[in-house]
N, C-alpha and C positions, 0 to 999 in steps of 0.2 A: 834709807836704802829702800831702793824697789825697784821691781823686773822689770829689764828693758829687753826689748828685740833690735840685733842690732843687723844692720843689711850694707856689706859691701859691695859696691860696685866699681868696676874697672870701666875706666871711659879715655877715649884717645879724641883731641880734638885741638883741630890747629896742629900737626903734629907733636903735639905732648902729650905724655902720661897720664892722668889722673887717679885716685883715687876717692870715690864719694862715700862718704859713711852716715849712714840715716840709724840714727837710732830714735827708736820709738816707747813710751812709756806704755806697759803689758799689765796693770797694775788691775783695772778693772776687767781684763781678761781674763786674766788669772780669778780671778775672785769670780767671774760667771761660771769659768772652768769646776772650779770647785764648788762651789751650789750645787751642777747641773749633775756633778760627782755624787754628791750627798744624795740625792733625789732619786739617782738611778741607782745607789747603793742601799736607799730605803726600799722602792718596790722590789729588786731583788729580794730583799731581804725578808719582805713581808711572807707570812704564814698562809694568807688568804692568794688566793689564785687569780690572776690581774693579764687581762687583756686589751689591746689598743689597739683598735680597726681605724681603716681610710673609709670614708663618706660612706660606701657602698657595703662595707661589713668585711670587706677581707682585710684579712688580720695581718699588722704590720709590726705586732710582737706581743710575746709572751712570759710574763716571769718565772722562771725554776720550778717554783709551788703549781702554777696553772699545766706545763707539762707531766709535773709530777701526778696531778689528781685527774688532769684527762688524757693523758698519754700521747699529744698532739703539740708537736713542733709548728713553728710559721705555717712552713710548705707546706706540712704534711695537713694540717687539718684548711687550707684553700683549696689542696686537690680534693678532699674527702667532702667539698662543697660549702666550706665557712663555719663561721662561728654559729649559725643558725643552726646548719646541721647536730649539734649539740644540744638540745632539745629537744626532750620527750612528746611534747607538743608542737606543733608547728605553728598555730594557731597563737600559742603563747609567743615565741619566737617571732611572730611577724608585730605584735603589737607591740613588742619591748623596743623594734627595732623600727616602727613610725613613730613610737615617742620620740625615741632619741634624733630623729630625723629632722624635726619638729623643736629639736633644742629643750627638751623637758627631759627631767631627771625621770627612772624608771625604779624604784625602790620595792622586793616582794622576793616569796621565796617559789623556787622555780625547780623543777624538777628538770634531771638532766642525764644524757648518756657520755662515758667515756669510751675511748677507742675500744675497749673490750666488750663494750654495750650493755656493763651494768649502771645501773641506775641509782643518780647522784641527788639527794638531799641538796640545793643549796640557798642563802640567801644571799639576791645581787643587789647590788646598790651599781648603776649605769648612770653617767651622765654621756652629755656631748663635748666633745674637745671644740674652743673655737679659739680664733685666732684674735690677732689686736682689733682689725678692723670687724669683731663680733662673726664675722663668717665661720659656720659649720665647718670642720675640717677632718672630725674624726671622731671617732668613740670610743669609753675606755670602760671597763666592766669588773666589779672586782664582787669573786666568790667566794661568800663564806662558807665553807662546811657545817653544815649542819646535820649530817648525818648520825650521831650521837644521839643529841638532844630527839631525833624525830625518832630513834629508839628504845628511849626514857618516855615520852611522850606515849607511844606504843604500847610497852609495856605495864603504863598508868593506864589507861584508857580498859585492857583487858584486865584489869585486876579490878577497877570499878564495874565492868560487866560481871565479872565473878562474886562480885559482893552484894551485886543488886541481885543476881540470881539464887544466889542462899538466903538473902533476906527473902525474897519474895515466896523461896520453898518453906521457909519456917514461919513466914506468916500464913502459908495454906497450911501448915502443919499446926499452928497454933489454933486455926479457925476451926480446925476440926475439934478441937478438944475445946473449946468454947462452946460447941452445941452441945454438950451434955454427955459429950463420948469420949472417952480413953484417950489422950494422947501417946500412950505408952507405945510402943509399933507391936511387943507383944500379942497386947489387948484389941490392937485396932480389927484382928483377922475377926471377931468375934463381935464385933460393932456394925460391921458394914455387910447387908444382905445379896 
């Protein structure tokens, strides 16, 4: 067993009736059908936020996550001037978007604005979409959140400045009391002219 398409047609010729019936075997249609299901039901589905531009950078779709974290629909973020616009840097933005021009993968973490113009932690992994015959045809961009991790990051970074600055007060405080004077704080008013 397996799906066919089947096509009736009414045909009049010579003055008779006819009836012609074309049935077709849908077998590997079906089965591209459902791949191309799967594939669109994965990026849906993905966590990370996934964009897919035509040659020039306007965006010709967005998965669920990518709306959810920048707040921009198809339309809505071509009028607000593209996916470029979504960068903190523009400068950053133009060089992610000659690599990919250029058919070279864009891999880094990039700092970035949502519709409400706070500023997004992310790292992207860009390639270019090309066709059978290798031709460019579009670009697909998927971000990860990293806004967390750059918080943990942050707040390691100020705890080692806190740590070097108490060592470095207790090593003047030890130095003093190496010269032959009181490290006591009581004693020290009495030590120093």
């Amino acid at each position: 067993i397996f799906p066919v398409e089947i096509a009736i047609n009414y045909l009049e010729w010579d003055g008779k009736e006819y009836q012609c019936v074309f049935v077709r075997n849908i077998a590997d249609r079906k089965d591209a059908q459902e791949q191309l299901l799967r594939i669109r039901k994965a990026v849906e589905s993905s966590s990370d936020a996934i964009s897919i531009t035509d040659v020039t950078g306007k965006s010709i779709y967005h998965n669920p996550a990518f709306v959810e974290r920048f707040g921009y629909g198809v339309e809505e973020l071509n009028a607000a001037g593209g996916v470029l616009s979504l960068y903190a840097e523009l400068t950053v933005a133009q060089a992610i978007f000659q690599t990919l021009v250029k058919g070279q993968s864009w891999v880094g973490e990039v700092l970035m604005r949502n519709q409400q113009g706070a500023q997004l932690h992310n790292f992207l992994r860009a390639d270019a979409i090309r066709d059978d015959q290798n031709k460019i045809v579009g670009q697909v961009r998927i971000y990860t959140d990293i806004m967390a991790r750059k918080q943990v990051e942050e707040a390691l970074r100020y705890r080692l400045e806190m740590e070097e600055l108490v060592a470095n007060i207790s090593t003047d405080f030890l130095k003093v009391g190496a010269k032959g004077r009181s490290s006591l704080p009581g004693e020290m008013d009495y030590q120093f002219n």
